[in-house]
C-alpha positions in Angstrom: 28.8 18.0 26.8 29.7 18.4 30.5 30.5 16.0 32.5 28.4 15.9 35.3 25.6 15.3 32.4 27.6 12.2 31.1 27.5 10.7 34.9 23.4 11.5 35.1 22.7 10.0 32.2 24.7 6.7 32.6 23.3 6.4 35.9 20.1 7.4 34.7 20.7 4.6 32.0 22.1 1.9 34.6 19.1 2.2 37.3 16.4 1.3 34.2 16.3 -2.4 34.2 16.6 -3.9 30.8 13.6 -5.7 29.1 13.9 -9.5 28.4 15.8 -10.2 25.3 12.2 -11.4 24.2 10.6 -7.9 23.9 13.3 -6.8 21.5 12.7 -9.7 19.5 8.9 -9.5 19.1 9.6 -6.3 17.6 12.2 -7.4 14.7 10.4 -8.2 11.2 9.8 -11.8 10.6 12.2 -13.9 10.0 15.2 -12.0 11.8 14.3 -13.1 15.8 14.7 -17.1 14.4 18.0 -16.1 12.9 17.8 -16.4 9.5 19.9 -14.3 7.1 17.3 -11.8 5.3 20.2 -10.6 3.1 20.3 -14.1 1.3 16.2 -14.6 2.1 14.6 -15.7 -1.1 11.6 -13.3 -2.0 10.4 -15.2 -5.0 7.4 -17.0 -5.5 6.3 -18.6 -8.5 3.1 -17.4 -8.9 0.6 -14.9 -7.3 -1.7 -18.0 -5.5 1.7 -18.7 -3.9 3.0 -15.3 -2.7 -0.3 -14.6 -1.0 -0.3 -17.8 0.7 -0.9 -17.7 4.3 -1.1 -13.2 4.1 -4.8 -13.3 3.5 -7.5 -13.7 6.4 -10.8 -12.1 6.5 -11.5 -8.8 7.8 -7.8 -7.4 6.6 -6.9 -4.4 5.3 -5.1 -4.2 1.7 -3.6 -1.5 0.0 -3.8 -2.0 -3.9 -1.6 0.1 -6.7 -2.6 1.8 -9.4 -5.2 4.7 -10.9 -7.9 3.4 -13.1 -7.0 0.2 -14.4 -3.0 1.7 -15.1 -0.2 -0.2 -13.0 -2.6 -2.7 -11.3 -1.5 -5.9 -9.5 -3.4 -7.7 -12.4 -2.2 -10.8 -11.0 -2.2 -10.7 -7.3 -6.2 -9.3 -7.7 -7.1 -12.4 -9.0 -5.4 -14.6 -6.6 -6.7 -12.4 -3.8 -10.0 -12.9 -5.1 -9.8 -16.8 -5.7 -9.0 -16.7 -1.9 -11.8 -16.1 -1.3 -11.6 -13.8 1.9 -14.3 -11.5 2.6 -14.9 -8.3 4.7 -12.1 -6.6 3.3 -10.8 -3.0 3.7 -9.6 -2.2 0.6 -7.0 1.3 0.4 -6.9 2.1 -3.3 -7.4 5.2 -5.4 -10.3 3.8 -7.0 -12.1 0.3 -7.6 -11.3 -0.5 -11.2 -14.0 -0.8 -13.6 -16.9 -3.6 -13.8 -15.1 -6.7 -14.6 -11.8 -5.3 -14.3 -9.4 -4.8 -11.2 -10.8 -4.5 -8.1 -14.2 -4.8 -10.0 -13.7 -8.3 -9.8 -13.7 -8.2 -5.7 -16.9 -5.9 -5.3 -18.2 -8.7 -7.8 -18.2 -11.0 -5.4 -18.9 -8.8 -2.3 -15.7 -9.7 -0.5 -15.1 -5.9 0.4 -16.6 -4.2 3.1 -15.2 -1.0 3.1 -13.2 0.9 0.5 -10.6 4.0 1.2 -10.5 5.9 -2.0 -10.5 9.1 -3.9 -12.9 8.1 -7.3 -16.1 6.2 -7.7 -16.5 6.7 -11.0 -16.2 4.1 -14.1 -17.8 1.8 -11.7 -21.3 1.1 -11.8 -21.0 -1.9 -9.2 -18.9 0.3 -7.1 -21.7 3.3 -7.1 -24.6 1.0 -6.7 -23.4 -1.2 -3.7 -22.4 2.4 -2.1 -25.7 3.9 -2.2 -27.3 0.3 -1.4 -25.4 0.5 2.1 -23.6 -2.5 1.0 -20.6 -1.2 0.9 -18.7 1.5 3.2 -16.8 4.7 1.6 -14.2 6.8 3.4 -13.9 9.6 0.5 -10.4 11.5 0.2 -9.3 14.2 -2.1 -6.8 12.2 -4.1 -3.7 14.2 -3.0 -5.0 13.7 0.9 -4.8 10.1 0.2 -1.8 10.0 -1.3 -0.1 12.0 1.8 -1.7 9.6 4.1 -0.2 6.8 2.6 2.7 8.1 2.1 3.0 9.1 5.7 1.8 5.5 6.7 5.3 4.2 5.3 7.2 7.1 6.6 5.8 6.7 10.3 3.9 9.2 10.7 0.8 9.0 12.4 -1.2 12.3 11.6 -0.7 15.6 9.9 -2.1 18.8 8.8 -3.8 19.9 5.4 -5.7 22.8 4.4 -7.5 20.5 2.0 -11.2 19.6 3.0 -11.2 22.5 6.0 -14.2 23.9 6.0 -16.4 21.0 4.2 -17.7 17.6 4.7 -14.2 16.5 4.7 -13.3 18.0 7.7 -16.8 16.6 9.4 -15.6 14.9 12.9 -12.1 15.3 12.3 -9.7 17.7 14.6 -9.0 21.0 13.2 -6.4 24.1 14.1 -5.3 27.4 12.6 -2.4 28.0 11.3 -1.2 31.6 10.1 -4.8 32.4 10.1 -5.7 29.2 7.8 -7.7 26.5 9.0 -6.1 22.9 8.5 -7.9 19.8 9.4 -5.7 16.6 11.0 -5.5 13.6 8.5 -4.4 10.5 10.0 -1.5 7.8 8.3 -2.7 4.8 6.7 -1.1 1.9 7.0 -2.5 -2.1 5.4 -2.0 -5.4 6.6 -1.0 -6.6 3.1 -0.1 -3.8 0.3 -0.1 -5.3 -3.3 1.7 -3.5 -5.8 2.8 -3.8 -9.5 6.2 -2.7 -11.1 7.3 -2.7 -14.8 10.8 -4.5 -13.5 12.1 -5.6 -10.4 15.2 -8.1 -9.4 14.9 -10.8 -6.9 16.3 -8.7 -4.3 12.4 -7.1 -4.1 14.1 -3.5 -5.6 11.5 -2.0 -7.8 11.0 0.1 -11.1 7.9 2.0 -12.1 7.1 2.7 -15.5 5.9 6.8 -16.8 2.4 6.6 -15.2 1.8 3.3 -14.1 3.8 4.5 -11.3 1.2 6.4 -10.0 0.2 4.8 -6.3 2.5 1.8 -6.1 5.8 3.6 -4.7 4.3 4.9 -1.6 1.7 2.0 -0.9 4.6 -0.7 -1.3 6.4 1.3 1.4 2.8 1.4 3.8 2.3 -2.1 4.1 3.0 -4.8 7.1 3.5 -7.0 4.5 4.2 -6.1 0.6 3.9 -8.4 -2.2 5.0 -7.2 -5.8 4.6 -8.3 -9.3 6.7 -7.4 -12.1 6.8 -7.8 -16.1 10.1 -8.3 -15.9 12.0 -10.2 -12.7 15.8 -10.2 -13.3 19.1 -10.7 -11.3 20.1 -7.3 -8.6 23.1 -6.6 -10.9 20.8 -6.3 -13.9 19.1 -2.8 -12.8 21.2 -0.1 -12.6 20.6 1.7 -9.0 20.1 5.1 -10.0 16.7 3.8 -11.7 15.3 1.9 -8.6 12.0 3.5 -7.0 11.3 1.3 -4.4 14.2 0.1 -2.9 14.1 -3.9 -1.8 13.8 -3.5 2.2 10.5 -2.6 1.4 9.0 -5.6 -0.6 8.8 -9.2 1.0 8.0 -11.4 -1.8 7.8 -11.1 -5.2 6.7 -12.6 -8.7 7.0 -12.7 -12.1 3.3 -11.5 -13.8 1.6 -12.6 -16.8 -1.2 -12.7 -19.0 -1.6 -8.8 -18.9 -5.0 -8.1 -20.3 -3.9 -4.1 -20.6 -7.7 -3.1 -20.6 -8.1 0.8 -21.9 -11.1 2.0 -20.2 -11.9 4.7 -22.5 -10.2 4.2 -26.2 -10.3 8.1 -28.2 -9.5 7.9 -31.5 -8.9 10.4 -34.1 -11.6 9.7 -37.3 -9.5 8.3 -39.9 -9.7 9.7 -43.4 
């Protein structure tokens, strides 16, 4: 680099005032600006009622994991719901099914709006919708997935051909690319994103199991704040790091689950002889 360059730029550098050491510090995540030591910060709560303590206020937004009623925060939905915090945004592939999952919020009218791909299985869901109760931002369910997934990497908007020409594309910026028309998609990003993991250790690092995998990897990394249950909680030397999906950073606090009800929304059997 040549050196007359080097001498603009650090002159360039020393004429810019530095902010007070209070900006910098308003922009740490909690807990580092008072000092404490988030590499030995204990991430685990007892119980779901306990981990959302003090998260939850009305008129948030929430990401919740899973597809159908496969890798949901069974636990954390119900002590979101006991809460009892209304007007919520709710980010999730679907709403679960009556008296199941997120169900159980739309139950008790404590959403507002819902960001999702699927109405279907859900007949409180559908009815509220066309009631004007409740407000629907449709996706295609790969759009959603790349906005959330953007969300957590920073990104605020991007391009997809998905949607251009429809309803989808309704009010939203479009461009051509190559001759194809693409419509911008903007990130999402929740106040609180719940997610649920087969095993994790109480470092927050996280592992998905086959398809109850699904959402939970890229909401856990989209949230302000993200709160995980597990089936199994166990010690950071216990998981073998090739296996981890989400890595700890991403997940504040976490619990141990229980009482799984594994609800099967549609059991098909073969006849038996």
């Amino acid at each position: 680099m040549p050196r007359a360059y080097n001498r603009y730029r650090f002159r360039a550098r020393a004429a810019v005032p530095l902010p007070p050491a209070e900006v910098f510090l308003t922009l740490l995540p909690a807990g580092v600006a008072d000092g404490r030591d988030h590499g030995s910060m204990n991430k685990v709560y007892e119980d779901a009622a306990v981990a959302l303590d003090g998260l939850v206020v009305d008129g948030m937004t929430v990401m919740a994991g899973g597809f159908g009623l496969c890798g949901i925060p069974e636990n954390l939905i119900l002590a979101l719901k006991e809460t009892g915090a209304r007007d919520l945004t709710v980010i999730s592939n679907n709403a679960g099914v009556d008296g199941a999952g997120l169900g159980l919020l739309l139950e008790t009218r404590q959403v507002r709006k819902m960001i999702s791909s699927y109405v279907g299985e859900n007949k409180i869901f559908a009815q509220q919708y066309l009631d004007g109760i409740l407000e629907l931002e449709f996706n295609p369910q790969g759009t959603l997935a790349e906005r959330i997934r953007a969300g957590g990497a920073g990104i605020p908007a991007f391009y997809t051909a998905t949607g251009a020409g429809t309803v989808v594309a309704d009010g939203k910026e479009t461009r051509t690319f190559n001759g194809r028309a693409y419509v911008m998609e903007t990130g999402l990003v929740s106040d609180l994103a719940i997610v649920k993991a087969w095993k994790g250790d109480t470092k927050g690092n996280l592992i998905y199991r086959k398809t109850a995998r699904n959402f939970n990897p890229v909401m856990a990394t989209a949230g302000k704040v993200t709160v995980a249950e597990v089936e199994h909680l166990v010690e950071p030397d216990e998981l073998d790091g090739d296996q981890i999906h989400t890595p700890g950073i991403y997940v504040d606090r976490i619990l141990q689950g229980s009482q799984y009800s594994r609800v099967v929304e549609h059991r098909t059997t073969r006849p038996r002889p």
